[in-house]
C-alpha positions in Angstrom: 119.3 152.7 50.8 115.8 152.9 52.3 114.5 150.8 54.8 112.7 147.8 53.2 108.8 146.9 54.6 108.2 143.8 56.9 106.3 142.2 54.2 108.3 142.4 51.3 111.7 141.7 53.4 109.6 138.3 55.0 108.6 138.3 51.0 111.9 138.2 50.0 112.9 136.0 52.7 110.3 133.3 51.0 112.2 133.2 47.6 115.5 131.0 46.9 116.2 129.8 50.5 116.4 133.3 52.0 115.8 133.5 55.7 114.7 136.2 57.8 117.3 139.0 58.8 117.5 141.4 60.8 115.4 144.6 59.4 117.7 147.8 58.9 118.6 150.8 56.7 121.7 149.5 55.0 123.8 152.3 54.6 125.7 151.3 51.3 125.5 148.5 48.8 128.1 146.5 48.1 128.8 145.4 44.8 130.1 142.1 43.6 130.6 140.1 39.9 130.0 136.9 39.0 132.0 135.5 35.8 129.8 133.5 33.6 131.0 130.5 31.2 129.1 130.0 28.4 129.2 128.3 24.8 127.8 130.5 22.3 130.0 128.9 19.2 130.9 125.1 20.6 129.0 121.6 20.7 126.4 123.5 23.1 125.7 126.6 21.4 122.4 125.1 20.4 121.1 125.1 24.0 123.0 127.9 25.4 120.5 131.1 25.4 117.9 129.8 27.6 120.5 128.3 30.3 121.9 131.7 30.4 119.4 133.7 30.4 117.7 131.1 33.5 120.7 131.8 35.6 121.1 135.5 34.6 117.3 136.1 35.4 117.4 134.7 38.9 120.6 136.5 39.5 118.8 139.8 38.7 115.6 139.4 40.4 118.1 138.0 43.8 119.7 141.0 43.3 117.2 143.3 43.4 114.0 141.2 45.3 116.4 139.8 48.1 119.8 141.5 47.7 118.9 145.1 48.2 117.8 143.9 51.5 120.9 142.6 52.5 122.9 144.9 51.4 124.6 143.0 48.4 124.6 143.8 44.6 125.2 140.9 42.4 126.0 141.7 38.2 127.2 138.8 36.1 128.7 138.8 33.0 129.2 136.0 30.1 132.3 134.5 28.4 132.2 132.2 25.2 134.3 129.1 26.4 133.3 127.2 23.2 133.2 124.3 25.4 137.2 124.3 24.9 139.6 123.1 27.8 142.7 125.6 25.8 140.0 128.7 25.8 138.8 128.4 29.2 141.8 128.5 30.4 143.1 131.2 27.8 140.1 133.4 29.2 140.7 133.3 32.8 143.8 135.2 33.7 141.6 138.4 32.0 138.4 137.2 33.8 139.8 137.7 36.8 141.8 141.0 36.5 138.7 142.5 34.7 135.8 141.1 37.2 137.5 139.9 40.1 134.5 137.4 40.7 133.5 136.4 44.2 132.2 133.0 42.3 132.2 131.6 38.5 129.4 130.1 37.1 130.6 127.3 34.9 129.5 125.7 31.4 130.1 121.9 32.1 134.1 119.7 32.8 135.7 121.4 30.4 136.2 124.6 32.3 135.7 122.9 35.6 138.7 120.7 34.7 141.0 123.3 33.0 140.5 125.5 35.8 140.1 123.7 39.0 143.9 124.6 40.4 143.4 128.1 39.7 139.7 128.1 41.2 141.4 127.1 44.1 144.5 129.1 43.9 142.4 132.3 43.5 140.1 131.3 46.0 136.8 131.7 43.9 134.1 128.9 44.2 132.8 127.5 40.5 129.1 126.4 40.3 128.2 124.0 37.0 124.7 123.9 36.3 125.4 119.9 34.6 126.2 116.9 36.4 129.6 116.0 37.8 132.8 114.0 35.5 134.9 111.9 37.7 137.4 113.4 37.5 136.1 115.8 39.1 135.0 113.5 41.9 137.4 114.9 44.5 137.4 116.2 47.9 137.9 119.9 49.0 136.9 121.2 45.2 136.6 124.6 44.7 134.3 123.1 41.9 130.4 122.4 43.5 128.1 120.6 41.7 124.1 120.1 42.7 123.9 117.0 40.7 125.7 113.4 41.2 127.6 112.2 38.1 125.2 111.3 34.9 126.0 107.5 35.8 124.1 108.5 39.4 121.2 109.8 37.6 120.9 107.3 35.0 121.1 104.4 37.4 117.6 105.4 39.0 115.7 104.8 35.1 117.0 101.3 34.8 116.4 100.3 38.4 112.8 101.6 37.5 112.0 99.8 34.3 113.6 96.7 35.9 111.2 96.5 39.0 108.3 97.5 36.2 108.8 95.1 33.7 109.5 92.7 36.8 112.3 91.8 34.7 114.9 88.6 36.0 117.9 89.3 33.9 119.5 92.1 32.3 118.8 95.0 30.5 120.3 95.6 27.0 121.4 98.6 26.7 124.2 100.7 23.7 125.7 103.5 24.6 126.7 106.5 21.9 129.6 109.0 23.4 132.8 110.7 22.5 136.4 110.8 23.5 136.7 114.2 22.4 136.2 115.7 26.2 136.6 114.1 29.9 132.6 114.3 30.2 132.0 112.7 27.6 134.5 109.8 28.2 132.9 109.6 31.7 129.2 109.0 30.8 129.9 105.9 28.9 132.1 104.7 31.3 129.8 105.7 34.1 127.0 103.4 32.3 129.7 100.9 32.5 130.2 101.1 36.0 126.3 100.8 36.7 126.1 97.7 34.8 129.0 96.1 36.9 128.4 97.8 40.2 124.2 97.0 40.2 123.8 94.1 37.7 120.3 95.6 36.2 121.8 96.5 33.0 123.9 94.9 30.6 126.4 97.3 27.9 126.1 95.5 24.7 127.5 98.0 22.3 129.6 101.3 23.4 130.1 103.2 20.2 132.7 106.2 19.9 132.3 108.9 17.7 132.4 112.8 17.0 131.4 114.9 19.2 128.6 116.3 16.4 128.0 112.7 14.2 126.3 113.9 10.9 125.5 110.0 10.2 125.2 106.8 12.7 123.7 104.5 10.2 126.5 101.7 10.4 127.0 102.4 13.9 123.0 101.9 15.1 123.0 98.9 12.3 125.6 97.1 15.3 123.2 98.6 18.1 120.3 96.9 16.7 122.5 93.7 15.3 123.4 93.5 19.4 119.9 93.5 20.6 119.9 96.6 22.3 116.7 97.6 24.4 117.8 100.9 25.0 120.3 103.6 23.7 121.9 106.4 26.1 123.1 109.1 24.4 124.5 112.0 27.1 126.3 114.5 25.1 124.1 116.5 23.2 121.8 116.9 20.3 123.8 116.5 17.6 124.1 113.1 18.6 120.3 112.5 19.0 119.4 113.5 16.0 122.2 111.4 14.1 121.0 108.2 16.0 117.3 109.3 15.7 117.6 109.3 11.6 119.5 106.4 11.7 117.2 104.2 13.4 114.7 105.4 11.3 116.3 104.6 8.2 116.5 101.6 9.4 112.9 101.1 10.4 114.1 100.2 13.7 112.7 101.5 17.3 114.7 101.7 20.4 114.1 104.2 23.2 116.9 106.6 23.2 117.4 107.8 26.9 119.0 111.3 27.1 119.6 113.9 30.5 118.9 117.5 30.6 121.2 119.2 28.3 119.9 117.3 25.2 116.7 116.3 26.4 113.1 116.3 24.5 112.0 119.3 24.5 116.0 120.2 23.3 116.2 117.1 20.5 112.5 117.2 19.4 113.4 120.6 17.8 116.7 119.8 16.5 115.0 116.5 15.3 112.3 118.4 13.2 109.4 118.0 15.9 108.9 116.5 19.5 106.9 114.4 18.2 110.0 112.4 16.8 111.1 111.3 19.7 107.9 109.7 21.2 108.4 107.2 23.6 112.3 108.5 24.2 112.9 109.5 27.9 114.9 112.1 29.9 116.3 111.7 33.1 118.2 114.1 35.5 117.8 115.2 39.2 116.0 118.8 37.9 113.0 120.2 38.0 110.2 118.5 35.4 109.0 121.5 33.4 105.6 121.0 33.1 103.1 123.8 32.7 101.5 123.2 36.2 105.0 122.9 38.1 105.2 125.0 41.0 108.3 126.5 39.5 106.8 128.0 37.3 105.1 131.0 39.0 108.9 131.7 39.4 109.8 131.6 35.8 107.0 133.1 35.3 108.2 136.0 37.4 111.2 136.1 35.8 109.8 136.1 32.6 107.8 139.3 33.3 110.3 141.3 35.0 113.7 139.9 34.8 114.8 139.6 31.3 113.8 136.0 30.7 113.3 135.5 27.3 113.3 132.1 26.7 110.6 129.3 26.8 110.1 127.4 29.8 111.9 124.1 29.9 114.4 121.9 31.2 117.4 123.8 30.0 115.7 127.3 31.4 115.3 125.3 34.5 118.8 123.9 34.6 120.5 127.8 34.2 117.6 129.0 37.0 119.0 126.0 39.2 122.2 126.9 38.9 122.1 130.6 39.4 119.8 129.2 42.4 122.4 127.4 44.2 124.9 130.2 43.6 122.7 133.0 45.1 122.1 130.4 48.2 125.2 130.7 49.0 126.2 133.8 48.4 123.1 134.1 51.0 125.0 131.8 53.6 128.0 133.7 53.6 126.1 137.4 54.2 124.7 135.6 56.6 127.7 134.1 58.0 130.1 136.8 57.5 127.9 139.8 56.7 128.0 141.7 53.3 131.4 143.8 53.5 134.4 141.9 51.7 132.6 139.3 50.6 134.9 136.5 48.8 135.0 133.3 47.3 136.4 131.9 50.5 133.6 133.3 52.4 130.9 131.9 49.7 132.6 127.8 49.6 133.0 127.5 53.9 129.6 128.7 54.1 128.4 126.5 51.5 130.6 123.4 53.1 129.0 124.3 56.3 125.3 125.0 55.8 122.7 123.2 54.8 121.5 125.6 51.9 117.9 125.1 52.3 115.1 125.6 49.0 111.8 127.4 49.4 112.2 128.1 45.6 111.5 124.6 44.7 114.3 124.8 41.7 116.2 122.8 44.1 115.8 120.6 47.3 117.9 121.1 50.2 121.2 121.2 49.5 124.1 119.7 52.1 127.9 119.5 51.2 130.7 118.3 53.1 134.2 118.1 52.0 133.7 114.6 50.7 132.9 115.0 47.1 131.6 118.1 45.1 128.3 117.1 45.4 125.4 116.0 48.2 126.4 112.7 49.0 122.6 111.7 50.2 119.2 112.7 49.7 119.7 112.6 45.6 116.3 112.0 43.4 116.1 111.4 39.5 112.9 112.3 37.4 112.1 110.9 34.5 110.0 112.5 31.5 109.0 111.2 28.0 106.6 111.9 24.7 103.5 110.6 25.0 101.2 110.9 22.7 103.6 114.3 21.0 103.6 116.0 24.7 105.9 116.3 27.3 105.0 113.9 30.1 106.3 112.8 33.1 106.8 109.4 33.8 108.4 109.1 36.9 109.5 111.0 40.3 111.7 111.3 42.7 113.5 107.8 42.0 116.3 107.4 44.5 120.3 107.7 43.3 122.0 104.9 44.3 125.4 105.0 45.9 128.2 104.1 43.4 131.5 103.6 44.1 134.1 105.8 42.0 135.4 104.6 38.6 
């Protein structure tokens, strides 16, 4: 390898939480893989390319704008889950004989359920670029997340239109989910728990359906019947767009409140236009993709030389985040351990150990302990809507409360 400049290796140094290293000729690279989950042909397929290709872009450029320097070599490749708990775990016996990954970058609490005893029994750390199921909401995982649960990240909107509107009692709210996957059991019941645990909201319908509804007519008829104020739908577009047409058939208007994965830039398309779903909101602990973000000179970056081929938006952000986090602590663990036999092990006591700090600005500082799978303090939500047919944001940086498991 050659020797690297003082200014690009303090350039490098700059980008995803590297720190400076000691400058030297590394004599060999060594090479490691990454196994990607994906869901090209499940309930996500819709939103799949451009959190791929976020996490796959900033795995590249690491590799070659901050790896090369250390002496580390980084190559991912992608596996079609479906979003299936039977094919994850069908998959992973060849995943590892063929890759032998020194981390997994996971699709959502499908995989990270199905395969949380063999994470650990192979020793290989799992990032998920979504928020964190309960029952995944366990000490020593071998499953790290960067987000609370979606009930964490919710709780922060409702606190916030509650001190706005200066309101004295309860907000209604309906909530549309499935039983069809943990997840998606969890987010309703997480909404539950908020309502108990913090008294600002109040559940007044909790419908159950399919995974991918084609009609909610009936079902929104009870929502509105019920009062609602608000309706949080957390499982993905499909869902959206089946509540969006049916309050529209019946001339009704009620904020729908989504996260990242089905957000508005994600629904407004699937809907036939952002414009649909003015005065909706989205709210997550990511990065607001707005055209004068900081992050976006990144993406931007990524775009131009990496392979990033997809627009910039929250779910781009959320697969940049994710490969983020990963490459931080692959980071942690050269630095800990140094760049020979690098392993899963390595990367998760590193990670458990280190406070995995972010000059990228995809992510803040991020601090584990063996408590739970994700940062147990210093957690923010944001919160975007349509205004006037554009993407806005509406509010920053709202605190996650703490919430006791459920």
């Amino acid at each position: 390898m050659p020797k690297i400049s003082r200014r690009k290796a303090l350039s490098a140094a700059a980008g995803l939480g590297a720190m400076a290293l000691p400058l030297r000729a590394m004599a060999a690279t060594a090479a490691y893989n990454i196994a990607g989950l994906a869901d090209y042909s499940g309930p996500f397929a819709d939103i799949m390319k451009p959190v791929i290709a976020g996490r796959d872009a900033i795995i590249k450029w690491w590799s070659t704008e901050v790896g090369a320097g250390l002496g580390v070599a980084l190559q991912a490749k992608n596996y079609d889950t479906r979003y299936d708990a039977a094919q994850s775990a069908s998959l992973w016996p060849g995943i590892r004989s063929e890759l032998n990954p020194i981390c997994s970058l996971g699709v959502g609490s499908v995989d990270a359920t199905a395969l949380a005893d063999r994470y650990a029994e192979a020793k290989v750390v799992s990032i998920q670029s979504g928020a964190t199921a309960t029952n995944s909401w366990v000490p020593d995982s071998w499953v790290l997340y960067y987000r609370a649960t979606y009930a964490h990240e919710t709780a922060p909107f409702f606190g916030w239109i509650y001190e706005k509107e200066g309101r004295k009692t309860p907000i209604k709210v309906a909530v549309i989910s499935s039983e069809a996957a943990p997840a998606f059991v969890d987010m309703a019941k997480g909404i539950q728990a908020v309502a108990a645990q913090l008294g600002q909201i109040q559940v007044v319908e909790l419908i159950w359906d399919a995974v991918q509804p084609v009609d909610l007519t009936s079902q929104v008829r009870r929502i509105v019947s019920a009062g609602a104020e608000y309706i949080v739908i957390q499982t993905n577009t499909a869902a959206v767009v089946a509540a969006k047409r049916a309050l529209q058939a019946l001339n009704a208007k009620i904020p729908i409140v989504t996260t990242s994965h089905n957000g508005m830039l994600a629904s407004g398309k699937a809907v036939g236009g952002v414009a649909q779903m003015e005065g909706d909101f989205e709210v997550h602990s990511m990065v607001m993709p707005t055209d004068d973000a900081p992050q976006k000179k990144l993406y931007d970056l990524l775009k131009s030389k990496y392979g990033l081929n997809q627009p910039w938006g929250v779910l781009a952000a959320q697969g940049m985040s994710q490969g983020a986090l990963a490459v931080r602590g692959i980071e942690a663990a050269v630095r800990k351990f140094g760049p020979a036999d690098l392993s899963g092990d390595k990367i998760r006591t590193a990670m458990l150990s280190t406070p995995l700090e972010g000059r990228d600005g995809m992510l803040p500082t991020v601090t584990f302990d063996r408590s739970a799978p994700f940062p147990t303090s210093g957690l923010t939500a944001n919160v975007a809507t349509i205004k006037g047919g554009a993407y806005t944001v509406a509010a920053r940086d709202l605190p996650v409360p703490n919430l006791k498991k459920w």
